[in-house]
N, C-alpha and C positions, 0 to 999 in steps of 0.2 A: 602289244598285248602284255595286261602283268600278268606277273608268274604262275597266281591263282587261275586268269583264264586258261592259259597253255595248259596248267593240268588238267581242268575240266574239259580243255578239247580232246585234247589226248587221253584225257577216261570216255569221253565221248564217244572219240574216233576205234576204240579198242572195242564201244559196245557191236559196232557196228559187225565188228570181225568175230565177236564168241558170241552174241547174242541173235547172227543171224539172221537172217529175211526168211526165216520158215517157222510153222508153230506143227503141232502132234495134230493131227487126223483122229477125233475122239472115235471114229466107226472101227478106222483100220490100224491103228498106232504107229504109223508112219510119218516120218517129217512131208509135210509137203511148201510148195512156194505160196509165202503170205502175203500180197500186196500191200495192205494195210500195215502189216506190219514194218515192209519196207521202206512206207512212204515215210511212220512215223520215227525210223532211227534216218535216213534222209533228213527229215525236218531237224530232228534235233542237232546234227550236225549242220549243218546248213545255216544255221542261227546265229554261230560265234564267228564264222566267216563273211557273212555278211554284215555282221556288225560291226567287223574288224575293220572294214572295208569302207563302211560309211561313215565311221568314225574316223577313219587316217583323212579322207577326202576333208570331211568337214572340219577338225581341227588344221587346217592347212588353207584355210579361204584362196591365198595369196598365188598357191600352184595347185588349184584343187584342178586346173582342167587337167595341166600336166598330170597328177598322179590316175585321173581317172583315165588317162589315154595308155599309161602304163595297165593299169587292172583289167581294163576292156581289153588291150592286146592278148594277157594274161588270159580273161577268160574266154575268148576268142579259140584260142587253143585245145582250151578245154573240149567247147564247143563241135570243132571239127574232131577232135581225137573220139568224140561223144559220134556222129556222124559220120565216120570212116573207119569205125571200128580198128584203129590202132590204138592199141593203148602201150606199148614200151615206153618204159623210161627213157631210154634213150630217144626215142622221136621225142617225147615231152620235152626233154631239155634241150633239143639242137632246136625244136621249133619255136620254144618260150623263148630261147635267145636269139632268134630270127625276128618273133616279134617285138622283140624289146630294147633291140639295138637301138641306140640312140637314144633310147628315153631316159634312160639311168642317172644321164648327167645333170646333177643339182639335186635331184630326186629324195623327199623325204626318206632317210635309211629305215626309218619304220616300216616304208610302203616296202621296201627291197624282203626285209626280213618274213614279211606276210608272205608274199611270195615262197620266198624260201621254205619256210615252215608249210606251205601248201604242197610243195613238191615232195617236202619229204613225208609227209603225209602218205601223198600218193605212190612214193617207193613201198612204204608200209605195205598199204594196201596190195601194191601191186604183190608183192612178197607174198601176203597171206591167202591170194585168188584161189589157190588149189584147195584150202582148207574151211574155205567159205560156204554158206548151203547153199549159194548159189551155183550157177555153172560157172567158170573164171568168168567168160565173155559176157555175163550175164551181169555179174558180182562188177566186173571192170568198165562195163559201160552204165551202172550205174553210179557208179563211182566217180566218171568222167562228169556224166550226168550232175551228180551233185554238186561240182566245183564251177561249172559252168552257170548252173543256176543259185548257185551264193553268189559268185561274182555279178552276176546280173543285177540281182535283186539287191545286192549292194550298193553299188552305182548309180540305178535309178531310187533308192531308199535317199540318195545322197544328190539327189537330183541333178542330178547326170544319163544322159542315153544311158545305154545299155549293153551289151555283147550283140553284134548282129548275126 
């Protein structure tokens, strides 16, 4: 990623955290939960992840299945953490490097650092749950949710399977 995407994910990633998944109630003036609202900072996060993704794959023809077996593992994680309602840090990272044992080696270092950049990402997040308008569990499996589904749609953008 250059330096200019990282800050735009990262001013992205921060709308997500001050700007909310809630709008004002014009009846009652109270926050309440905005779907639409949610879906649309989702999307826009969603967007440089997957194109981070489809872009390491495809400038890499020669190990594109290799790195897409690494990001599927990757989003795989996501996926179940999304689906079993864990979301610690810690389970992320003892189970990313469950699933990622052995793929590392030769491994485009761009693909490693997406990763990396994803997880820390999602410490952020995970950090700011209590201060989110959602509920944590609410805030953190959408959150799961999101990374699951950039990784996906990366993959297959890159024509490659998917996350199952």
């Amino acid at each position: 990623m250059k330096m200019n995407r990282r800050f735009a994910f990262v001013a992205l990633a921060s709308l997500l955290i001050t700007a909310g998944c809630s709008t004002i109630n014009p009846d009652t003036g109270q926050k309440v939960f905005d779907p639409i609202r949610t879906a649309q900072v989702k999307a826009a996060l969603q967007a440089p992840v997957q194109e981070t993704i489809t872009r390491i794959i495809r400038n890499s023809p020669e190990h594109s299945d290799q790195i897409a077996n690494y990001f599927r593992s990757a989003g795989n994680v996501f996926c179940k953490m999304r689906d079993t309602s864990r979301f610690e840090p810690q389970f992320l990272i003892a189970e990313l490097e469950k699933a990622t044992e052995g793929l590392q080696q030769g491994l485009d270092p761009l693909a490693i650092t997406a990763k990396n950049t994803i997880i820390a990402l999602y410490v952020v997040f995970y950090s700011q749950r209590q201060s989110a308008d959602l509920s944590p569990e609410k805030f953190l499996w959408n959150t799961s949710d999101l990374f699951c589904n950039a990784i996906n749609t990366g993959l297959k953008d890159a024509g490659k399977p998917g996350t199952s």
